[in-house]
C-alpha positions as CSV (number, residue, x, y, z in Angstrom):
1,X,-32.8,68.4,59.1
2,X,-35.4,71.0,58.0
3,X,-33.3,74.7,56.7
4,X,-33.8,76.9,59.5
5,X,-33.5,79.9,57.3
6,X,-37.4,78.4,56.1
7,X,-38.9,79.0,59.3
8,X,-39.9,81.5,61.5
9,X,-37.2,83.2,63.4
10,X,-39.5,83.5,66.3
11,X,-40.1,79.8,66.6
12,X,-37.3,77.9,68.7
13,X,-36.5,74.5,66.9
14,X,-37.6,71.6,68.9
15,X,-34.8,68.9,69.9
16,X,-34.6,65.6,71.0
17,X,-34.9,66.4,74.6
18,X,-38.3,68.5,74.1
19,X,-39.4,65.7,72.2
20,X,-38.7,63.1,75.1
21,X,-39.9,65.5,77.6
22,X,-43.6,65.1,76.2
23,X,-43.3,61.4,75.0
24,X,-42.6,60.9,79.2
25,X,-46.1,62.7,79.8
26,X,-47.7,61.0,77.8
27,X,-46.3,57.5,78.9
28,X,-46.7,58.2,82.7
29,X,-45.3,55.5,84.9
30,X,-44.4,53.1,82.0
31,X,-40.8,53.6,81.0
32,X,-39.4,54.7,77.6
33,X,-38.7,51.4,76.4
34,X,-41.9,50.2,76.2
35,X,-42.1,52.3,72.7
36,X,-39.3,50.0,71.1
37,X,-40.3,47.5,69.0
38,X,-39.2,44.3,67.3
39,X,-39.2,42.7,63.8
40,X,-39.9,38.6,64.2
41,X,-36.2,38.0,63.7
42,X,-35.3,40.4,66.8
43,X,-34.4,43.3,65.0
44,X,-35.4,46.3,67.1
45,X,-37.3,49.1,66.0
46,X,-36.6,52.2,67.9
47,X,-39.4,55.4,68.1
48,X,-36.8,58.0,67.0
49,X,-33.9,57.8,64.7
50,X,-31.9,61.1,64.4
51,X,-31.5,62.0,60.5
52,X,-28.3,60.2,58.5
53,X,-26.4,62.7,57.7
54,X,-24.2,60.1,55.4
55,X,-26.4,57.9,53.8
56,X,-24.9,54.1,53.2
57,X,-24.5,53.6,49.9
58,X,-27.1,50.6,49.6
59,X,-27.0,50.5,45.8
60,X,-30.1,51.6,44.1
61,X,-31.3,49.6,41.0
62,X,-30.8,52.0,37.5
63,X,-33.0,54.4,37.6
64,X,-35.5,55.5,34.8
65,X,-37.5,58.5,35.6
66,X,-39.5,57.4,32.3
67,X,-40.4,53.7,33.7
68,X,-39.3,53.4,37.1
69,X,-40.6,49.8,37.4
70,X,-41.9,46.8,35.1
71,X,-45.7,47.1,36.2
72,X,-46.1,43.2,35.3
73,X,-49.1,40.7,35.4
74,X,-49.2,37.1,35.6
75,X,-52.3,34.5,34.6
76,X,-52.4,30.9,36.0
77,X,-55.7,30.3,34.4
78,X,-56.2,27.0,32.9
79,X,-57.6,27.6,29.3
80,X,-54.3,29.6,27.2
81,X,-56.8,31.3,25.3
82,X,-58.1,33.0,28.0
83,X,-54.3,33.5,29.3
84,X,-54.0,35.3,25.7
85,X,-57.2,37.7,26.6
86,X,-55.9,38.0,30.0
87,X,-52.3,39.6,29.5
88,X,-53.6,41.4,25.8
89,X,-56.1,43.1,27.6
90,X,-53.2,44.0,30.3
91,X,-50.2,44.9,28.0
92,X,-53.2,47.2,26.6
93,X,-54.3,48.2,29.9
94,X,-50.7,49.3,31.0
95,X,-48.5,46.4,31.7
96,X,-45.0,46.3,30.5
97,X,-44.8,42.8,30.9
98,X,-46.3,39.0,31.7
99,X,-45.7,36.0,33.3
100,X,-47.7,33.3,32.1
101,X,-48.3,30.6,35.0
102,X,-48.9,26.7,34.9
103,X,-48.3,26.1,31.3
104,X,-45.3,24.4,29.9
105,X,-45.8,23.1,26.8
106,X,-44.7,24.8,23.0
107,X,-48.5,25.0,21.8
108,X,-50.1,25.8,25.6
109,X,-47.3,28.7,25.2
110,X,-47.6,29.4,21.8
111,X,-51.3,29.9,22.5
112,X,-51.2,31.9,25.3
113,X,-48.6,34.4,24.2
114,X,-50.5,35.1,20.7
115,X,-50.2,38.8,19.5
116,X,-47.5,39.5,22.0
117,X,-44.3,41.0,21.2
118,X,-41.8,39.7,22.6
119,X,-39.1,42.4,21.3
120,X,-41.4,44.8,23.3
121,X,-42.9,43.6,26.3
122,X,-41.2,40.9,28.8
123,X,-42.2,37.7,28.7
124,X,-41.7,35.0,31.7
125,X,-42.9,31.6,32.8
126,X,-43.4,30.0,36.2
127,X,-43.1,26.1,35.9
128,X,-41.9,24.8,38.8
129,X,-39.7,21.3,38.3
130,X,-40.9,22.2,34.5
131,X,-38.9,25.1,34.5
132,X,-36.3,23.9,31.5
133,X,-39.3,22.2,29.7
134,X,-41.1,25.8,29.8
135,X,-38.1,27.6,28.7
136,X,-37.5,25.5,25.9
137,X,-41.5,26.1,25.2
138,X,-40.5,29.7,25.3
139,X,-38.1,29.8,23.0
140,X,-39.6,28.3,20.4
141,X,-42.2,30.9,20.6
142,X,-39.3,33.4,20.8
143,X,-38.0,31.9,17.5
144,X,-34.4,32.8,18.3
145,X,-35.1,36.1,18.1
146,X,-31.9,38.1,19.7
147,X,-33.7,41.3,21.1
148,X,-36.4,39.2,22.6
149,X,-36.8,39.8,26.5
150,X,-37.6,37.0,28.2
151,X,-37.3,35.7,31.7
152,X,-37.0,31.8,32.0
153,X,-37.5,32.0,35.3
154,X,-35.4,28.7,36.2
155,X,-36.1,27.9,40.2
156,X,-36.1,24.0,41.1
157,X,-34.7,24.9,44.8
158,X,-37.7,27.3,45.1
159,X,-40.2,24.3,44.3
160,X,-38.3,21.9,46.4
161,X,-38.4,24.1,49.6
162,X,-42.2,25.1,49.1
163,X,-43.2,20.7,48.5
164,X,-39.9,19.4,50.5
165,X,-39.8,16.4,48.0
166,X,-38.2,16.8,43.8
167,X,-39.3,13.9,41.8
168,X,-35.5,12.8,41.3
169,X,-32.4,14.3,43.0
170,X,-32.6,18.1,43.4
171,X,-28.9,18.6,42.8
172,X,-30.0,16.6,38.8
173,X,-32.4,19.1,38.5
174,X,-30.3,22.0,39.3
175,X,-27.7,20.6,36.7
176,X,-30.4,20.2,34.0
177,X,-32.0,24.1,34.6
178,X,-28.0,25.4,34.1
179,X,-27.9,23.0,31.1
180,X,-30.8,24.5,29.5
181,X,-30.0,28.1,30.9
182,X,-26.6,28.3,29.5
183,X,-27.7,27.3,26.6
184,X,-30.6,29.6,25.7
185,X,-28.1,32.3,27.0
186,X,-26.5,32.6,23.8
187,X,-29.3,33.0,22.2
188,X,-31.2,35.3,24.0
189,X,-28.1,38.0,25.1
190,X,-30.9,40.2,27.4
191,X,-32.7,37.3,28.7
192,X,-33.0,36.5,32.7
193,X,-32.2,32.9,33.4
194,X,-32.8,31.9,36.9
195,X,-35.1,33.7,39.4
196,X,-33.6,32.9,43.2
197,X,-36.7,33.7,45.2
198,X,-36.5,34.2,49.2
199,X,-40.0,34.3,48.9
200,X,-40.4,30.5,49.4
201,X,-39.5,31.2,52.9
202,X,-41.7,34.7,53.5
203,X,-45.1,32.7,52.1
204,X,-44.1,30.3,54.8
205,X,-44.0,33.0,57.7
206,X,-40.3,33.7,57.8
207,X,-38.8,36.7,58.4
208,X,-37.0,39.3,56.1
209,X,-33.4,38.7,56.8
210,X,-34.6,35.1,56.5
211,X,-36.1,35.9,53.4
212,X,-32.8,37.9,51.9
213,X,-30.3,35.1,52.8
214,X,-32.5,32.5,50.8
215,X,-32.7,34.5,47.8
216,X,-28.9,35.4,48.0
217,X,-27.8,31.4,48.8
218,X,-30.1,30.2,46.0
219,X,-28.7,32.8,43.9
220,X,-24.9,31.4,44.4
221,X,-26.2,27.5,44.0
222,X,-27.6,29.0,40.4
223,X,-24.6,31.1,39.8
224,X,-22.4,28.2,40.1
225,X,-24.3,25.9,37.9
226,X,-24.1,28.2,35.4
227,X,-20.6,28.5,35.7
228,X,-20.0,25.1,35.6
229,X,-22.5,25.0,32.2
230,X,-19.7,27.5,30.7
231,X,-20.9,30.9,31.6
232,X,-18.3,33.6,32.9
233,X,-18.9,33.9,36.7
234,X,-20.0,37.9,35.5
235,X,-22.7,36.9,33.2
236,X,-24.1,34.4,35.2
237,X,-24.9,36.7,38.4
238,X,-26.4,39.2,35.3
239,X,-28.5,36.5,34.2
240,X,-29.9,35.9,37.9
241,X,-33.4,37.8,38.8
242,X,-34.1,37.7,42.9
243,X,-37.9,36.8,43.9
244,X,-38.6,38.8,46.9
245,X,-42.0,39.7,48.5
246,X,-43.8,42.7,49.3
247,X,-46.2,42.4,51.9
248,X,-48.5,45.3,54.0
249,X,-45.8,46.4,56.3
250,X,-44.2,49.2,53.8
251,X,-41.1,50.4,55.7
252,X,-40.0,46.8,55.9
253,X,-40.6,45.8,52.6
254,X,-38.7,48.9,51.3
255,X,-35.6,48.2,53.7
256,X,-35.5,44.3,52.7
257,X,-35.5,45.6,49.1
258,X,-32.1,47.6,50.1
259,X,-30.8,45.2,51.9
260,X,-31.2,42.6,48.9
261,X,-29.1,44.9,46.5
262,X,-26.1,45.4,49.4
263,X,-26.3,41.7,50.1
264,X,-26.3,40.5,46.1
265,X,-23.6,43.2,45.1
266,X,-21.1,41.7,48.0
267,X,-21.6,38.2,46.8
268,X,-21.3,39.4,43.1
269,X,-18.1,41.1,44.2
270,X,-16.4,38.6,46.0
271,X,-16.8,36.3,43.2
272,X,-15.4,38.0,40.6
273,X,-18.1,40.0,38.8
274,X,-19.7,43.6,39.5
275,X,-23.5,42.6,38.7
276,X,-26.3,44.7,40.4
277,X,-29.1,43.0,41.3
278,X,-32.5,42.8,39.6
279,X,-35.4,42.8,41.6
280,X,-38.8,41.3,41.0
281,X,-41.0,42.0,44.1
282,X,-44.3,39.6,43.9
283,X,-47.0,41.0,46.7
284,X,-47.4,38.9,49.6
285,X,-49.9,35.9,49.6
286,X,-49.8,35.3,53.2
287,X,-51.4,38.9,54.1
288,X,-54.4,38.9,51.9
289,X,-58.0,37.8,53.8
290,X,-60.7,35.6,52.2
291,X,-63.2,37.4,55.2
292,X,-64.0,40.4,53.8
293,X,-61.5,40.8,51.0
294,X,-62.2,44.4,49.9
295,X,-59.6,45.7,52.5
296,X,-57.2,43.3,50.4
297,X,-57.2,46.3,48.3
298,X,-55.4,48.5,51.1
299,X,-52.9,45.9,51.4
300,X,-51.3,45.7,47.9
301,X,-51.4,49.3,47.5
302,X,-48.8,50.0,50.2
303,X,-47.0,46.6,49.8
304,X,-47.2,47.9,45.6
305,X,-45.8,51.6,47.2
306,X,-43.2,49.8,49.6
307,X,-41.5,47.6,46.9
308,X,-42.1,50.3,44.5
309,X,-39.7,52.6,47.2
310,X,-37.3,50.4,47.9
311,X,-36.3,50.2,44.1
312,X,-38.1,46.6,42.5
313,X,-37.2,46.4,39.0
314,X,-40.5,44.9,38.9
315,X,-43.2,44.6,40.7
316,X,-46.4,42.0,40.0
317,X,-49.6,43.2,42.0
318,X,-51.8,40.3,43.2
319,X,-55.6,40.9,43.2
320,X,-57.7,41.7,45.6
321,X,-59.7,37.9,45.3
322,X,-56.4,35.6,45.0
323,X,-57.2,34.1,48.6
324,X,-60.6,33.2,47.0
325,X,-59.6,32.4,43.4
326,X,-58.7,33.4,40.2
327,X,-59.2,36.9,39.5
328,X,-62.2,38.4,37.2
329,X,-61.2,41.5,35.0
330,X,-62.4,43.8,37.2
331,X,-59.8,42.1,40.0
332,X,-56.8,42.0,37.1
333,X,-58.0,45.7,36.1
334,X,-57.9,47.4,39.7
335,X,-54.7,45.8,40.6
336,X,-52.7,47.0,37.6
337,X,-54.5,50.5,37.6
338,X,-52.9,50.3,41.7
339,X,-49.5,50.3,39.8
340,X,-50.4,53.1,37.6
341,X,-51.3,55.0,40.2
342,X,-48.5,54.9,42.1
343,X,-46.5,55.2,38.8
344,X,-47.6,58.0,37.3
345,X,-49.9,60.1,39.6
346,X,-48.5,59.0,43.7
347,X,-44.9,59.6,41.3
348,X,-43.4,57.2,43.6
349,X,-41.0,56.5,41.0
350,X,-39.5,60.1,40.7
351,X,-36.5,59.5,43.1
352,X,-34.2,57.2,42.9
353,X,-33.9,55.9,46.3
354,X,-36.4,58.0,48.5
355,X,-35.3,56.5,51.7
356,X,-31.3,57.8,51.3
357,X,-30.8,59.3,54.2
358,X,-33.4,58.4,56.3
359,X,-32.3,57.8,59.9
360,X,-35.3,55.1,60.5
361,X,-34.6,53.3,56.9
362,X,-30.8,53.3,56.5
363,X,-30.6,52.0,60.2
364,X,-32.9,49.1,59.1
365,X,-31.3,48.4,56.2
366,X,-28.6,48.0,57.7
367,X,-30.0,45.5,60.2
368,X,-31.7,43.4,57.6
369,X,-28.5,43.4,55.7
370,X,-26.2,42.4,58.3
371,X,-28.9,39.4,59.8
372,X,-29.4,38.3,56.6
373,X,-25.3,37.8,55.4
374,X,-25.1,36.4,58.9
375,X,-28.0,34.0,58.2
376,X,-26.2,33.8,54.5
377,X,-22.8,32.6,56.3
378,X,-24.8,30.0,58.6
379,X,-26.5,28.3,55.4
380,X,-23.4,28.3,53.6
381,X,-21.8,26.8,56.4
382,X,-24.4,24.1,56.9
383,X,-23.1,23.0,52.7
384,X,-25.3,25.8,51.0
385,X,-29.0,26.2,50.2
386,X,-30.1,22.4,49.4
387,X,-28.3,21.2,52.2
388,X,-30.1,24.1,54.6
389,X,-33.1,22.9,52.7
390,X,-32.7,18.9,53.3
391,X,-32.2,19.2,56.9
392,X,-34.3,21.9,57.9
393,X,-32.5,24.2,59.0
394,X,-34.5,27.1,56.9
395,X,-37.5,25.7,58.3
396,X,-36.6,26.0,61.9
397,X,-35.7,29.5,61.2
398,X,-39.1,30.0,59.7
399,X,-41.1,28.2,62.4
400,X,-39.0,30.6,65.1
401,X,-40.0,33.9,63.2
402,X,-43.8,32.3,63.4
403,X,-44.0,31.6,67.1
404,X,-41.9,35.5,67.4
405,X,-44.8,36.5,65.5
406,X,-47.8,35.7,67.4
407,X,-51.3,36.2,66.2
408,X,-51.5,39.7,64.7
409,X,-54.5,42.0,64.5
410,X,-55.9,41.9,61.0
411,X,-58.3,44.1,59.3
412,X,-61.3,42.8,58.7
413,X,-61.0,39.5,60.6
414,X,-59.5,39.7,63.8
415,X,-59.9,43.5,64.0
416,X,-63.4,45.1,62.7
417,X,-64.9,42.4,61.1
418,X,-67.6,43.2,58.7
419,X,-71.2,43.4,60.0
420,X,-72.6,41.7,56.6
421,X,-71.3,39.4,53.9
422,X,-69.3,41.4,51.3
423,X,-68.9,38.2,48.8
424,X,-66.9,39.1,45.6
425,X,-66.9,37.3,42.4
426,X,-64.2,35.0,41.5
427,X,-63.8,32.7,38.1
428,X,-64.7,29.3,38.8
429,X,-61.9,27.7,37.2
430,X,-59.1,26.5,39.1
431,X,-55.5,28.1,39.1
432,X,-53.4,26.0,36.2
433,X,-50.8,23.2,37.4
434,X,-48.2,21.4,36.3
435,X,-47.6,17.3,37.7
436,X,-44.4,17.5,39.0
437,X,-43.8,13.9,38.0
438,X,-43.1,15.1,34.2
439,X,-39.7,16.1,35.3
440,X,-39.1,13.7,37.1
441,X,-35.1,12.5,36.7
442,X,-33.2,9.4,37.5
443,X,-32.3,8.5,40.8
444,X,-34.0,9.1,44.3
445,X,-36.0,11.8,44.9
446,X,-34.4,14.7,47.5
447,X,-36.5,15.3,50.6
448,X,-36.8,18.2,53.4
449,X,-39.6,19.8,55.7
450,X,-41.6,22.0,53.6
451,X,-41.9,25.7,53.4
452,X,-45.5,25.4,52.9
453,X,-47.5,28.8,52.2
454,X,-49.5,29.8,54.9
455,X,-52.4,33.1,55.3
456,X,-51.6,34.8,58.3
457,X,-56.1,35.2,58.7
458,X,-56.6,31.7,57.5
459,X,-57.0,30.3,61.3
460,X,-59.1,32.9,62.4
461,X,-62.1,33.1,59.1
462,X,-65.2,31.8,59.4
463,X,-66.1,29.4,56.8
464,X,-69.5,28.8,55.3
């Protein structure tokens, strides 16, 4: 509440009442619940939230007023030499760290991460089923050495839910991922091993609690493999990185953010170890337009501010063009200047946790929270994420947050289309890929509807 001794003594303070009193003129006959609102999952969304006088303790990630976040990149081109111009010209640009996309193999890696230090800037992989063959690739770039940062990235049950099919048993391939993990783990003491992402389920159209409960039941499938690979139940929730998404809808991504950390430090808990989690908050695919893609810009800024609020560890900014293609260096350059922006001129990064004591934001963090454990509980309940997985019961949660949905307005497609082309340039090389059937491991392959990623406009653009 604003210090009264700030304003004028003349000026009566407005209360709730005044403030209905004029919301009921404006609305005329329609009643005051027409102004409340509702996520896709139900949650509701009130118009006025009195101020929290006691904020919940929704634990903030550590906070560096230096570096609030890891501004990181990613490349999926193709050729690694142009990966190795790509995230040089980044790291110089800015970036504190890379992810390096589609490549698996020691010399693709070796190639691609040339003149990077990996003492110095954070270095990941995204492989898919490949995920231990990348990570042993990474490491022998690495060469063993003990302050490298790396992130292995580990996440079959994230590739199995996006295809619905692992060549081999997924359960194998979750075994063979803790195998390698462990391993590597004493070798690289500040490494991240496994990154459970929820954002499987948000590309797909589901909803944020959704979303949270994934990421947390993937993150216990991964804990325990690791603890059955020989890690202490402690260092294996430390080791874990959860994938969330950050999409145009700022307050929400900032409360699912929260929610994340309250949901991950009451599992860590409960199971015997005090780790906080670590966030990395990718920007939403299914929001960006290939009609008129220039507003795509507007949409990872706030998604970029939202997860940037809500305390992401790190944050990777897509580009404005990744609905048409790969991204030119003018695409790679404006979305990590976005970053910088918001980093060290917007100064979102100055407070801690900027949405403490917010009536609107604790409330729906507490929501999120709250759906998503009970979400959590139900996939547990069904025999845990691959079993959720397998018989769909995380895609009928998905399809139900769809149909909740309906068919939003979107700039520049639905809602003020442009009058004229506005064509952007794009490389013409396709996005890097790995066969799946490389890792493919004895025994019959695992099956289950799949989460496949959607674009919100996609329906709706005209094609040429």
């Amino acid at each position: 509440m604003a210090d009264a001794a700030l304003l004028d003594p003349g000026i009566p303070l407005a209360g709730e009442d005044a403030w209905r009193a004029l919301v009921a003129k404006t609305l005329g006959d329609k009643p005051f619940e027409s102004l409340i609102k509702s996520t896709a999952e139900g949650l509701t969304i009130a118009p006025l939230y009195a101020a929290s006088e006691a904020p919940v303790a929704f634990p903030p990630r550590p906070f560096d007023g230096e570096r609030p976040w890891d501004a990181r990149v990613l490349s999926a081109h193709p050729d690694p030499a142009r990966v190795n111009a790509e995230l040089l010209a980044d790291l110089e640009g800015g970036a504190a760290s890379v992810i390096v996309k589609g490549h698996a193999t020691a010399e693709a890696l070796t190639r691609a991460l040339k003149g990077v230090i990996v003492e110095l800037a954070s270095v990941g992989v995204d492989a898919g089923f490949l995920g231990p063959k990348a990570a042993d690739a990474l490491h022998a770039v690495a060469k063993a050495s003990p302050t490298a940062l790396l992130a292995f990235n580990l996440d079959p049950l994230g590739a199995f839910a996006e295809t619905g099919v692992s060549p081999g048993p997924i359960e194998a391939h979750l075994i063979s991922a803790a195998t390698v993990g462990a391993r590597l783990a004493q070798t690289y003491p500040q490494a991240q091993l496994f990154l459970a992402s929820g954002r499987v389920a948000h590309e797909a159209g589901g909803g944020e609690a959704l979303e949270v409960a994934v990421a947390a039941a993937s993150a216990i499938a991964y804990a325990k493999a690791l603890v059955r690979a020989g890690l202490p139940v402690a260092d294996a929730f430390a080791r874990i990185t959860l994938g969330l998404a950050a999409d145009g809808d700022y307050f929400l991504t900032l409360a699912k953010l929260r929610a994340a950390r309250a949901v991950f430090a009451r599992i860590a808990t409960a199971s015997g170890g005090a780790a906080q989690a670590r966030i990395e908050a990718r920007t939403s695919r299914r929001m960006l337009t290939a009609q008129d893609p220039w507003t795509n810009m507007i949409r990872l800024s706030v998604a970029g501010f939202g997860a940037a609020a809500g305390g992401a560890d790190a944050v990777v900014l897509g580009t404005f063009t990744d609905a048409l293609g790969l991204p030119t260096t003018f695409g790679r350059r404006q979305s990590r200047n976005a970053q910088l922006v918001l980093m060290e001129e917007a100064a979102v990064g100055r407070v801690a946790d900027p949405a403490a004591g917010s009536g609107y934001l604790e409330t729906l963090t507490d929501q999120i929270a709250r759906a998503a454990w009970d979400r959590l509980q139900a996939i547990e309940a069904a025999g845990g994420i691959i079993a959720a997985l397998e018989t769909g019961l995380i895609a009928r949660d998905v399809a139900a947050a769809v149909t909740a949905r309906g068919d939003p307005k979107i700039l520049g497609v639905t809602a003020f289309p442009p009058t004229a082309d506005a064509r952007v340039e794009v490389e013409s090389a396709k996005a890097a890929e790995l066969d799946p059937a490389a890792a493919r491991l004895p025994g019959p392959d695992s099956h289950g509807p799949a989460l496949t990623p959607v674009r919100l406009s996609e329906k709706h653009e005209v094609t040429a």
